[in-house]
C-alpha positions as CSV (number, residue, x, y, z in Angstrom):
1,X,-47.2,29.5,-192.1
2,X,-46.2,26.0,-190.9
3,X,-48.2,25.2,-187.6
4,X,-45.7,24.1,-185.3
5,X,-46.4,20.9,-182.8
6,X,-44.7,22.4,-179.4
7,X,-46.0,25.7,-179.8
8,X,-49.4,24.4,-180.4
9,X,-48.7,22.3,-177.1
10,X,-47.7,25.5,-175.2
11,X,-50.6,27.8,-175.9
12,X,-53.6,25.4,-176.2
13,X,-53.0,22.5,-173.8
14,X,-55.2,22.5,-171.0
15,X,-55.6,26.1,-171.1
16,X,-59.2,26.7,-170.0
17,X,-61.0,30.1,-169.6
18,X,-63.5,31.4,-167.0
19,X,-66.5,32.0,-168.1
20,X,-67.9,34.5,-165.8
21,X,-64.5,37.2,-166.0
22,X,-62.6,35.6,-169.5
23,X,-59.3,34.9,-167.7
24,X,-57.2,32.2,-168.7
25,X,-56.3,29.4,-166.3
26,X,-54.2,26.1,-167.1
27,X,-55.5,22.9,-165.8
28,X,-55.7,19.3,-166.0
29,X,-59.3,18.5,-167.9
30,X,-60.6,16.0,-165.5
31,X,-59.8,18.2,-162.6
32,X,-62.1,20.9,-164.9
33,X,-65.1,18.2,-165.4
34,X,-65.2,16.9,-161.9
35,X,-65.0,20.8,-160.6
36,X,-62.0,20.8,-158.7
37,X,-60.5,24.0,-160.6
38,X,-61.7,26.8,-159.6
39,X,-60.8,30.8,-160.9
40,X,-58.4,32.5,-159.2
41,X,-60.1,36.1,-159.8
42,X,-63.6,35.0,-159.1
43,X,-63.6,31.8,-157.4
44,X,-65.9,30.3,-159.6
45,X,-65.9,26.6,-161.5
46,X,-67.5,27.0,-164.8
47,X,-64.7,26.9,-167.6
48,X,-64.4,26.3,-171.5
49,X,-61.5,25.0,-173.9
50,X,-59.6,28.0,-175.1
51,X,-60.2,28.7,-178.9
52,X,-57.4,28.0,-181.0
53,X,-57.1,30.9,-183.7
């Protein structure tokens, strides 16, 4: 199966997940580092790069 450019765009750029409560959260990775993103279910600020499959 051909990996397609855009589609790899749309699920795995700058998709970040929480990791106190795993839910997904799309932001801009220096906003991430610098700890100005934080969870909308938890309110927390620790996040990691989504796994690509």
């Amino acid at each position: 199966m051909a990996k397609i450019p855009e589609a790899q765009n749309r699920l795995f750029k700058n998709m970040f997940v929480c990791k106190n409560c795993q839910s997904k959260i799309r932001s801009d990775t220096q906003k991430v580092l610098k700890g100005l993103t934080k969870c909308r279910k938890c309110s927390k600020k620790a996040f990691r790069p989504l796994k690509k499959k």
